[in-house]
DRENPA-3360 file (N, C-alpha, C; in nm, 2 decimals, always signed):
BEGIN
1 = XXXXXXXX = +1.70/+0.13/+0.61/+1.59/+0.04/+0.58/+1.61/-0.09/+0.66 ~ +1.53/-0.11/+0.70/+1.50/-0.25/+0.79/+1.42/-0.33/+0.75 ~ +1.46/-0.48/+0.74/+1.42/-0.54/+0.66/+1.38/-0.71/+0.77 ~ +1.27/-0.76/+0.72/+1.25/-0.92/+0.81/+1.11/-0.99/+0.72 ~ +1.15/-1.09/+0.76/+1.01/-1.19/+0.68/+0.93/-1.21/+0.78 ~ +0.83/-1.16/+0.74/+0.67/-1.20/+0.85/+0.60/-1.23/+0.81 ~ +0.50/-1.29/+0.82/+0.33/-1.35/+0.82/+0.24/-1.26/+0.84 ~ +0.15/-1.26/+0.73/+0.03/-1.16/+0.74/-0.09/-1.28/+0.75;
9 = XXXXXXXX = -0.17/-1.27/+0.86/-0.30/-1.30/+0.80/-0.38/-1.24/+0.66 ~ -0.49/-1.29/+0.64/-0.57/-1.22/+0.53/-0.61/-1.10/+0.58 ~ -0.62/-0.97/+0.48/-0.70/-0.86/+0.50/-0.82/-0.83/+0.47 ~ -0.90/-0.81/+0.51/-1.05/-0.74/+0.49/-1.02/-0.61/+0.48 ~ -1.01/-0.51/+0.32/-1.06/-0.38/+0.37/-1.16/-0.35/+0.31 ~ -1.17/-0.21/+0.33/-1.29/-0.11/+0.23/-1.19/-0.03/+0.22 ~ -1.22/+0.02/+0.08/-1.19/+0.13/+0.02/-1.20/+0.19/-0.14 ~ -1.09/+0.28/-0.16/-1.13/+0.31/-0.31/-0.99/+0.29/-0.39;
17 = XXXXXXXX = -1.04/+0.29/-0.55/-0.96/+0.23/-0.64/-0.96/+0.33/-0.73 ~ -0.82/+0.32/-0.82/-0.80/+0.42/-0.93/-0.71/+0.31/-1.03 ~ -0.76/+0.32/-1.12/-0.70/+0.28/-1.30/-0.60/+0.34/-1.37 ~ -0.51/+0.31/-1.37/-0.48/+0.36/-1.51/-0.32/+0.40/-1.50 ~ -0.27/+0.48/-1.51/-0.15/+0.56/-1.50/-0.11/+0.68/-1.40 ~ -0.12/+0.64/-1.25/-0.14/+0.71/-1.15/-0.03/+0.82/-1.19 ~ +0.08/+0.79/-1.27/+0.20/+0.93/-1.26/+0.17/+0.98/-1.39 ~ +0.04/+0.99/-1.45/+0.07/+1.10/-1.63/+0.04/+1.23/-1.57;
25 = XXXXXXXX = +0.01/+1.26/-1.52/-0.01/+1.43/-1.46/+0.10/+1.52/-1.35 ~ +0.15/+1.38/-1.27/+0.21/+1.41/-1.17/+0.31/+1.28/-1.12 ~ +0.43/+1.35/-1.14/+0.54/+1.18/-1.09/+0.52/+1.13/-0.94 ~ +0.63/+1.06/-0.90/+0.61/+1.01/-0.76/+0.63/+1.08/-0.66 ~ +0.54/+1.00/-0.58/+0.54/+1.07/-0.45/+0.53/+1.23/-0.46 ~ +0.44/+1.26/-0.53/+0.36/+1.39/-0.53/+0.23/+1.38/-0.48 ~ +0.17/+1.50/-0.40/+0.07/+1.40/-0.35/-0.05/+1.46/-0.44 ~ +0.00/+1.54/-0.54/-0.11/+1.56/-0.66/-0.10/+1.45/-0.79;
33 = XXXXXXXX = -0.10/+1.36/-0.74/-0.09/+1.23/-0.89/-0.16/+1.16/-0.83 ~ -0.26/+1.04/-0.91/-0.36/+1.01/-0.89/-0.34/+0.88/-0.75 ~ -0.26/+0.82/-0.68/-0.22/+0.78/-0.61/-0.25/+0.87/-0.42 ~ -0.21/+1.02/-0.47/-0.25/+1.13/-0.38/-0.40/+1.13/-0.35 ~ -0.44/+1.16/-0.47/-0.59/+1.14/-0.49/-0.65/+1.02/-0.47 ~ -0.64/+0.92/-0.49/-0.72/+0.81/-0.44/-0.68/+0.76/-0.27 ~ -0.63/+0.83/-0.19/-0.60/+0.83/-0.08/-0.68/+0.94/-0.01 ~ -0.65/+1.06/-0.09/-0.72/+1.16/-0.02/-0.93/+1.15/-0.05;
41 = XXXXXXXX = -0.90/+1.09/-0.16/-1.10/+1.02/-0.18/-1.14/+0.95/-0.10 ~ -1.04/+0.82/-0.03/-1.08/+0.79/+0.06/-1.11/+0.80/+0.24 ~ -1.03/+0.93/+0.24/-1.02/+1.03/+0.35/-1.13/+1.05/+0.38 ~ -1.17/+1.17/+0.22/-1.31/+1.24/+0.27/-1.43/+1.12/+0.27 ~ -1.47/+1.01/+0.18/-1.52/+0.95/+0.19/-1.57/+0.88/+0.34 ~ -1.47/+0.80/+0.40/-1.49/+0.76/+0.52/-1.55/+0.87/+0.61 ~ -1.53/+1.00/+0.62/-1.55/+1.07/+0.71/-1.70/+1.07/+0.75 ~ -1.76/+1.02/+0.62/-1.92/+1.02/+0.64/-1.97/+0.85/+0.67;
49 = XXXXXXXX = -1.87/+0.75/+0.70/-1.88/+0.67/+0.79/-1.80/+0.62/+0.89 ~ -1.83/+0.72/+1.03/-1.74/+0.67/+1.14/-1.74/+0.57/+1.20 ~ -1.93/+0.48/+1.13/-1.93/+0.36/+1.27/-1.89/+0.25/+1.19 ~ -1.77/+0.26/+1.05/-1.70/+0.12/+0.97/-1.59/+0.17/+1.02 ~ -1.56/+0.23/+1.15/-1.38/+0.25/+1.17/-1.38/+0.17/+1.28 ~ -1.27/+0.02/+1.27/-1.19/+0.01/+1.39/-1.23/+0.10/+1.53 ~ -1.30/+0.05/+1.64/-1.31/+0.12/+1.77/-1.21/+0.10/+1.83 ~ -1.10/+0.04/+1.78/-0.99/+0.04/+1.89/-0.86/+0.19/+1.91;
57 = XXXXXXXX = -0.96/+0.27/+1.74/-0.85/+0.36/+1.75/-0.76/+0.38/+1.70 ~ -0.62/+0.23/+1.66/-0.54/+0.21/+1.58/-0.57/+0.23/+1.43 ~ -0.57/+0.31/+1.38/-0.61/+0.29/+1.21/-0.46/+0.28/+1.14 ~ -0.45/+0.14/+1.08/-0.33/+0.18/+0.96/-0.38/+0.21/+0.80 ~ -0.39/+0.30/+0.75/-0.44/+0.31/+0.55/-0.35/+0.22/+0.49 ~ -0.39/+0.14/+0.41/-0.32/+0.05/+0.34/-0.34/+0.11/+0.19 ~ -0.20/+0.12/+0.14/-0.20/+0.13/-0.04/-0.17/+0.03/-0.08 ~ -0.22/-0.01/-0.18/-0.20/-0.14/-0.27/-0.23/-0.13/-0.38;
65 = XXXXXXXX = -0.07/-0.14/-0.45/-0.08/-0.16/-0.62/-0.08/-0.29/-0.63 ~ -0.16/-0.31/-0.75/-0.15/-0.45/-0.82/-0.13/-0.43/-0.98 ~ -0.04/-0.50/-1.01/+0.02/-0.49/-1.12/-0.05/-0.62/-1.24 ~ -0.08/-0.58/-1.34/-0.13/-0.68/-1.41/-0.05/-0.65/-1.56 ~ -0.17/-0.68/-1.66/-0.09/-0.71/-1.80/-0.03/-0.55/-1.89 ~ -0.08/-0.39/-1.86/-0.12/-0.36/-1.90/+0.04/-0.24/-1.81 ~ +0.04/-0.34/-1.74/+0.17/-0.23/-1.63/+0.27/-0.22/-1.73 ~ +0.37/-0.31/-1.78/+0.52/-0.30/-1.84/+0.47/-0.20/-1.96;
73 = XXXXXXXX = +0.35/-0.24/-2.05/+0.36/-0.13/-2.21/+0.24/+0.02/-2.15 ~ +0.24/+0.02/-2.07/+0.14/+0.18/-2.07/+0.14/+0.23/-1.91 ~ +0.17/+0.14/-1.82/+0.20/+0.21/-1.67/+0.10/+0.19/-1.61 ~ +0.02/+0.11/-1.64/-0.12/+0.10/-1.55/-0.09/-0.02/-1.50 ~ -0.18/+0.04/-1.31/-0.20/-0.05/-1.29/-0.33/+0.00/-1.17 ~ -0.36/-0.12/-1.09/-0.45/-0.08/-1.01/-0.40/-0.01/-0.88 ~ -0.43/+0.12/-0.82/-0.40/+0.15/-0.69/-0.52/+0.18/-0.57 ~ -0.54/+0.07/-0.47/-0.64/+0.07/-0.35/-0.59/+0.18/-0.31;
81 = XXXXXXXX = -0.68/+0.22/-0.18/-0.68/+0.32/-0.06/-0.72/+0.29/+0.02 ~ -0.76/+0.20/+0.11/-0.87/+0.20/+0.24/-0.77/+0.15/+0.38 ~ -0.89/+0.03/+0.44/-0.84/+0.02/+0.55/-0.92/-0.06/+0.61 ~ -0.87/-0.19/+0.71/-0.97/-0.27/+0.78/-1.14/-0.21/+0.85 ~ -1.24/-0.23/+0.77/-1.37/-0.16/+0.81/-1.41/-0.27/+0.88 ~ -1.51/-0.19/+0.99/-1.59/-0.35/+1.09/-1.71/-0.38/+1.03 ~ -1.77/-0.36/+0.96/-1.87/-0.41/+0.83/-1.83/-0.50/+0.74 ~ -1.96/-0.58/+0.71/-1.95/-0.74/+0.63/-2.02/-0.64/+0.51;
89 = XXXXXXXX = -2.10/-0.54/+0.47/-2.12/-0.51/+0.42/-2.10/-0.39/+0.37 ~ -2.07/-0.28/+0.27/-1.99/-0.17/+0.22/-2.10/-0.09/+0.19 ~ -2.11/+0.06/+0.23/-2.18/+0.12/+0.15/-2.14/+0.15/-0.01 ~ -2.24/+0.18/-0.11/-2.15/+0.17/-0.23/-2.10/+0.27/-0.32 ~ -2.06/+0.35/-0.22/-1.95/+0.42/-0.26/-1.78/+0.42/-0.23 ~ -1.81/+0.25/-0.13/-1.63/+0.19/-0.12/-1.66/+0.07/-0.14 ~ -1.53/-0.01/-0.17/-1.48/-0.12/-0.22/-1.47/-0.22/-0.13 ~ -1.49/-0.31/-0.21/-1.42/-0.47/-0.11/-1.24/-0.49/-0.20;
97 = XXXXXXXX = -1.16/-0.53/-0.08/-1.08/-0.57/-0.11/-1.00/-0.69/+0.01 ~ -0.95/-0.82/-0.09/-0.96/-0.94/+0.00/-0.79/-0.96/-0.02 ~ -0.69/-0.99/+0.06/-0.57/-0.97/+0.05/-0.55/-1.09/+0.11 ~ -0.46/-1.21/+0.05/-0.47/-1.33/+0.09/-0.38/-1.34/+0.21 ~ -0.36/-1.42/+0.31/-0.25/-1.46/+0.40/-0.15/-1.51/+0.36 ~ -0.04/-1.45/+0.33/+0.13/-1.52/+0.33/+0.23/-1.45/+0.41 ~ +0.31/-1.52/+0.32/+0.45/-1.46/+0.40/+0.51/-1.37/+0.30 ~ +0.54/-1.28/+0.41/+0.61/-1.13/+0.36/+0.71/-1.09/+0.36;
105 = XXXXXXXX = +0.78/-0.99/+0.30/+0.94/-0.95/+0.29/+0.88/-0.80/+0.37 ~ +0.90/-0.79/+0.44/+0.84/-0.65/+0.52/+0.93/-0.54/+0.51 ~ +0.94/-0.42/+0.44/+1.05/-0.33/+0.47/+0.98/-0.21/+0.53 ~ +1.10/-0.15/+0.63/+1.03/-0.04/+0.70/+1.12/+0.07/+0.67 ~ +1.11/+0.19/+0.60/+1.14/+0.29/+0.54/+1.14/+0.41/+0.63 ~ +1.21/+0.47/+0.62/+1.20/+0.61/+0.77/+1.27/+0.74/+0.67 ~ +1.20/+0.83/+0.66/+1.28/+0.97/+0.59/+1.29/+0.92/+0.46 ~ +1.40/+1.00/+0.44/+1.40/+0.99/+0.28/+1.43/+0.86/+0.18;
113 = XXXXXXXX = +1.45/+0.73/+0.28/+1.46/+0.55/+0.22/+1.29/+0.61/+0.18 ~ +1.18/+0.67/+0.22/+1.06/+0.59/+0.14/+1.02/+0.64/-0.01 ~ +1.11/+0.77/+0.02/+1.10/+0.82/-0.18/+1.20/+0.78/-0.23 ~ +1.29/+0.71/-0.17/+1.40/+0.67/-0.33/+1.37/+0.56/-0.37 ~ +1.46/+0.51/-0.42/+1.40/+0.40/-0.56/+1.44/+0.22/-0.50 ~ +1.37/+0.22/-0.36/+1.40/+0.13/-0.29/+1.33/-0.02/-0.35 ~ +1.23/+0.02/-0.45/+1.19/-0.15/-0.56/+1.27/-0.22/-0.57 ~ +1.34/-0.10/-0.70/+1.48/-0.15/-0.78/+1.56/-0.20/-0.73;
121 = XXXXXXXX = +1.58/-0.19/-0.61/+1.68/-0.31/-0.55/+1.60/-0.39/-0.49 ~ +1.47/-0.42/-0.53/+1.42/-0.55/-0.44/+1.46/-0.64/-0.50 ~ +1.50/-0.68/-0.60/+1.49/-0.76/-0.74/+1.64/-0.85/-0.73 ~ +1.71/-0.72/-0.73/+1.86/-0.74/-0.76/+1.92/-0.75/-0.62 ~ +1.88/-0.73/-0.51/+1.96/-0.69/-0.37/+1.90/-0.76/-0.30 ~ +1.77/-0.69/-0.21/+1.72/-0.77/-0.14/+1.62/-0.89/-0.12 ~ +1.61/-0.93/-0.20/+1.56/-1.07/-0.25/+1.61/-1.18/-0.24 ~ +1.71/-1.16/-0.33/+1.83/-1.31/-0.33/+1.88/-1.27/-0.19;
129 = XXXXXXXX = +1.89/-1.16/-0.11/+2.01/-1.24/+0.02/+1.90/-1.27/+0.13 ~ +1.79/-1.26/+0.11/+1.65/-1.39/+0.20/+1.62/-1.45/+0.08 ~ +1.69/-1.51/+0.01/+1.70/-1.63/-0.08/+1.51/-1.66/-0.10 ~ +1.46/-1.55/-0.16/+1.36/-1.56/-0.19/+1.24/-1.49/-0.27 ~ +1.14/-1.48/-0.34/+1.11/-1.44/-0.45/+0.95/-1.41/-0.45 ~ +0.93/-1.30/-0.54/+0.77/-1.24/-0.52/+0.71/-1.34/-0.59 ~ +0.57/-1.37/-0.49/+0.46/-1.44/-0.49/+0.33/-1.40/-0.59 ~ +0.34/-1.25/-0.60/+0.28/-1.24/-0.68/+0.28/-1.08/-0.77;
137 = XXXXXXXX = +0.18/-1.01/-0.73/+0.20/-0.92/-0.85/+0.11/-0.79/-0.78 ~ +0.14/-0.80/-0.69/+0.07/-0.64/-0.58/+0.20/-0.61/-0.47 ~ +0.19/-0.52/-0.43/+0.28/-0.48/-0.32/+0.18/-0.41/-0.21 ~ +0.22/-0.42/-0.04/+0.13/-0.38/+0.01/+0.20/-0.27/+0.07 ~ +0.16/-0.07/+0.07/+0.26/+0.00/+0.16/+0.12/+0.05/+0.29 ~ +0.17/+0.01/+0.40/+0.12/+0.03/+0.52/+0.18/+0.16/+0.60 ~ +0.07/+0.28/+0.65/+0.09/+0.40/+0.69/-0.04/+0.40/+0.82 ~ +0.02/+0.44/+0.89/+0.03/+0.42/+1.02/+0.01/+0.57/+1.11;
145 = XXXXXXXX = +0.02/+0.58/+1.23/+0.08/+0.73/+1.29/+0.21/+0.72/+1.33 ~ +0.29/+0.67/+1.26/+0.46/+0.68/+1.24/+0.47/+0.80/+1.10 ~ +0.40/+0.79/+1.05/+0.37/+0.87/+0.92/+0.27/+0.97/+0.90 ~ +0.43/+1.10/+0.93/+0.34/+1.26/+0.95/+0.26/+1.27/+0.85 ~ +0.34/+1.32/+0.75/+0.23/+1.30/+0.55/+0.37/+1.39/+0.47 ~ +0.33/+1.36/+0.33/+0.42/+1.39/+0.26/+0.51/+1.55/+0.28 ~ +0.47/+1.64/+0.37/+0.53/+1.75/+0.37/+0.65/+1.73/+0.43 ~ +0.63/+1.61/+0.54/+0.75/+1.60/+0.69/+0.76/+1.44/+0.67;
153 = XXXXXXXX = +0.78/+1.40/+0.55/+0.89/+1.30/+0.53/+1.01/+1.24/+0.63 ~ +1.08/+1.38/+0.62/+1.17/+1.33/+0.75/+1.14/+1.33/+0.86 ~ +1.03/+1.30/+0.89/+1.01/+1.24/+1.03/+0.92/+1.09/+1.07 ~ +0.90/+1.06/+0.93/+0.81/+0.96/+0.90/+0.87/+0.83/+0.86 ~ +0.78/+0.74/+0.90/+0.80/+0.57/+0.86/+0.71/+0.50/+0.78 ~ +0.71/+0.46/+0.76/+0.64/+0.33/+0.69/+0.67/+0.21/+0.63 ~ +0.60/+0.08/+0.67/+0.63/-0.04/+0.62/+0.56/-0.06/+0.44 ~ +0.66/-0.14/+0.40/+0.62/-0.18/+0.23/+0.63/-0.34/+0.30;
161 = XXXXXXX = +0.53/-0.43/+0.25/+0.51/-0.55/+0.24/+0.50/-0.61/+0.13 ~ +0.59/-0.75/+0.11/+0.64/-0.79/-0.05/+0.55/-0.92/-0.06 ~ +0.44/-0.98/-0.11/+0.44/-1.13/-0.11/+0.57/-1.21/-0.17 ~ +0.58/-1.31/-0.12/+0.72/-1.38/-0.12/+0.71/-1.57/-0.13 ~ +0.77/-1.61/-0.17/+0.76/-1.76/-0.15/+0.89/-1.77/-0.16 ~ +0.91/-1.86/-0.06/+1.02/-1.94/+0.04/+1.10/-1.99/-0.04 ~ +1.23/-1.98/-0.05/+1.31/-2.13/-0.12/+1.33/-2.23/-0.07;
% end
């Protein structure tokens, strides 16, 4: 795992959202639990708008949990799916989502670092030794074409982004 503090501007995406208890049917990193599925809804969805995709080609999917009051006693929480769209305005069958500018704890995950239980040591490990602490209460994981899909793991990357404030 590779690890560094960076700076994100703000994100503009579109996409789609899922409530509730993404692992009661299906644990992690299955890509049949509702986490699978609100990624793969966003798949088919876009496919019926090609002129909100980036023309440059580069597409990264952004997942984003946000964790609120309801996460510690029942496991819910919110999980995005989308992606920078070039529309001010969404059709309305995707979402606005507005991701502020800070600074980030960026980790980049390759093989089997992205299914293990690399949180759990954000807390206790890698946090205090960049003497520094979550900003808020979402995490951002960014997938890319470094990232075959869940069958070929081991040949895949992906960055997780932490909000963070400085000591």
């Amino acid at each position: 795992m590779k690890t560094q503090l960076v700076y994100l501007e703000g994100l503009r995406l579109g996409g789609v959202s899922f409530y509730g208890d993404p692992f009661r049917a299906k644990g992690g990193w299955d890509s049949d639990n509702e986490i699978g599925n609100t990624c793969r809804r966003y798949g088919e969805i876009i496919t019926a708008y090609p002129e909100l995709i980036e023309p440059s080609g580069r597409r990264v999917l952004y997942e984003i949990h946000i964790y609120g009051s309801e996460t510690a006693d029942k496991g819910y929480f919110e999980v995005f799916a989308g992606e920078e769209l070039t529309a001010d305005v969404l059709p309305v069958d995707l979402v606005a989502k507005y991701i502020p500018a800070s600074d980030y704890l960026k980790l980049t995950l390759t093989g089997k670092e992205i299914t293990e239980d690399w949180w759990k040591k954000l807390d206790e490990e890698i946090l205090p030794r960049y003497g520094v602490t979550k900003n808020s209460t979402y995490l951002i994981q960014a997938y890319d074409e470094r990232f075959e899909d869940m069958e070929h793991l081991d040949a895949s990357e992906m960055d997780a982004y932490i909000p963070i404030i400085k000591a």
